[in-house]
C-alpha positions as CSV (number, residue, x, y, z in Angstrom):
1,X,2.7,-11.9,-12.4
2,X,6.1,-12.3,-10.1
3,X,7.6,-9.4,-11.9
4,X,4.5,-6.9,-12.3
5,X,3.7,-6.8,-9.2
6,X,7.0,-5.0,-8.5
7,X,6.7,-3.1,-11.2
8,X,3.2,-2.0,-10.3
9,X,4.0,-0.9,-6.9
10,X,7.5,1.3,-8.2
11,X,5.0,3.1,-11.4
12,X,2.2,3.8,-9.0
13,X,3.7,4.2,-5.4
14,X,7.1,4.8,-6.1
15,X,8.7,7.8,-5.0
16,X,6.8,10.2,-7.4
17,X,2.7,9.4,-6.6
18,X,-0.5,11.3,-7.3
19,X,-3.9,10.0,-6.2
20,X,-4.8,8.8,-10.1
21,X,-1.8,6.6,-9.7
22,X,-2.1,5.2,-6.9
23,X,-5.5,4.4,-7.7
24,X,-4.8,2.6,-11.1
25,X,-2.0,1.1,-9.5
26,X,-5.0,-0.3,-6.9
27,X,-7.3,-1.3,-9.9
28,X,-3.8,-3.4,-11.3
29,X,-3.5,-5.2,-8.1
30,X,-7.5,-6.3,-7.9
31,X,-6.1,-8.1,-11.4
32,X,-3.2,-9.7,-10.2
33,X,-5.2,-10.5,-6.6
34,X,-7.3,-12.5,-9.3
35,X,-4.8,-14.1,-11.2
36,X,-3.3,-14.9,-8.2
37,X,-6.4,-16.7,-6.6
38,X,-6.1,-19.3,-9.8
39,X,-2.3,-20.1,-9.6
40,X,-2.3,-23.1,-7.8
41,X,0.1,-23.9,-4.5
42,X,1.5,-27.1,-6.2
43,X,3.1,-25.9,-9.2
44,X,5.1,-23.9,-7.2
45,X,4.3,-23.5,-3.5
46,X,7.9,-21.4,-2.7
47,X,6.8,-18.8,-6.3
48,X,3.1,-19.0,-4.7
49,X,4.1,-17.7,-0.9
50,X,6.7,-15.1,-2.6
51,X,3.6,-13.7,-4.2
52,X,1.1,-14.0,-1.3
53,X,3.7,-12.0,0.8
54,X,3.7,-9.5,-1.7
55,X,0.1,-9.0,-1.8
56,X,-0.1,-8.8,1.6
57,X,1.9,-5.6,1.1
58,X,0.9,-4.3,-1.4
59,X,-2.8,-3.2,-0.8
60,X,-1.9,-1.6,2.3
61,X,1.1,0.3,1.1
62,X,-0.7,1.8,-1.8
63,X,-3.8,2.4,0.5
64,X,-1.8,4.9,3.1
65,X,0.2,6.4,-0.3
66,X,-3.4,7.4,-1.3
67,X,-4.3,8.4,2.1
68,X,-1.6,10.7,3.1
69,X,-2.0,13.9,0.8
70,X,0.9,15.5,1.3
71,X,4.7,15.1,0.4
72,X,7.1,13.6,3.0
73,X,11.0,12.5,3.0
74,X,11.8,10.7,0.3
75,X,8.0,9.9,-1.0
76,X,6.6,12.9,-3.5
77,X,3.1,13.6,-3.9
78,X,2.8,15.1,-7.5
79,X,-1.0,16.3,-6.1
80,X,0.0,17.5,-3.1
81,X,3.9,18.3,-3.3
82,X,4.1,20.2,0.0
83,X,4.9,18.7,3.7
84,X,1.9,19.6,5.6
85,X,2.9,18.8,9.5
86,X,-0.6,20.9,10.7
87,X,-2.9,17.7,9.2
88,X,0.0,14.9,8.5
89,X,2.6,15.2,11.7
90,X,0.9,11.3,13.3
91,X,0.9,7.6,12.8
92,X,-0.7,6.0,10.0
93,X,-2.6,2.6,12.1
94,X,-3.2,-0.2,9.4
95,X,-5.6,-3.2,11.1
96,X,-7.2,-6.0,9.2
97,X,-10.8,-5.2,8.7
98,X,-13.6,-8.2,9.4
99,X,-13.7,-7.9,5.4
100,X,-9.9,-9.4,5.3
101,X,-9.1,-6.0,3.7
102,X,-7.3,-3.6,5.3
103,X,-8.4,-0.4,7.1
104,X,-6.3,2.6,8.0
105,X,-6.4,5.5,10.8
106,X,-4.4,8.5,11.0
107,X,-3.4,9.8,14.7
108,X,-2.1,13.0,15.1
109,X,1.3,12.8,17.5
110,X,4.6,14.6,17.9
111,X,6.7,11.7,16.6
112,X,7.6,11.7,13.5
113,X,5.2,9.4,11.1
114,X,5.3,5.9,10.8
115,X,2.6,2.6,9.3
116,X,2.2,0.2,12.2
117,X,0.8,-3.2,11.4
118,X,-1.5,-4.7,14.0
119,X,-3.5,-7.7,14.6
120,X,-7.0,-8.0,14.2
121,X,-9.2,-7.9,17.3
């Protein structure tokens, strides 16, 4: 599990993504989320919170991959391999949903783009 979750998130978010990817890579991580959920804290409680904090990433980075359709810097979209600044030139906003899972907003702004993480309400 240590070493697929990295693997998971450089085949289906890496630098080349597509929407199919991205949403394998998703079905993937709802495995590992329930592997995860049986590995118990006391056989190893330092490999256990490396994982957690990895999870905690994971969903949402693969969630605004999906949600951005368009190619920007370094990150390719094999589906959509253009920049598009006219619907994609904003801020990706990632909260915590009342579910625990997270929940993404695009806002349209002159800066360039960027994922902020903030606390639930």
């Amino acid at each position: 599990m240590a070493t697929s979750l990295p693997r998971l998130l450089w085949d289906h978010a890496g630098v080349v993504r597509s929407e199919a990817g991205l949403r394998r890579g998703q079905q993937e991580l709802d495995r590992i989320e329930i592997q995860f959920t049986a590995l118990s804290r006391i056989q190893s409680a330092r490999r256990w919170l490396t994982l957690r904090n990895q999870l905690c990433i994971a969903r949402p980075l693969l969630l605004a991959a999906e949600m951005r359709r368009e190619s920007r810097g370094a990150h390719y979209r094999s589906d959509h391999p253009a920049q598009d600044d006219e619907k994609w030139k904003g801020s990706l906003r990632l909260r915590q949903g009342n579910d625990a899972r997270p929940s993404l907003t695009f806002t349209e702004d002159e800066a360039a783009a960027h994922a902020f993480l903030v606390a639930p309400e």
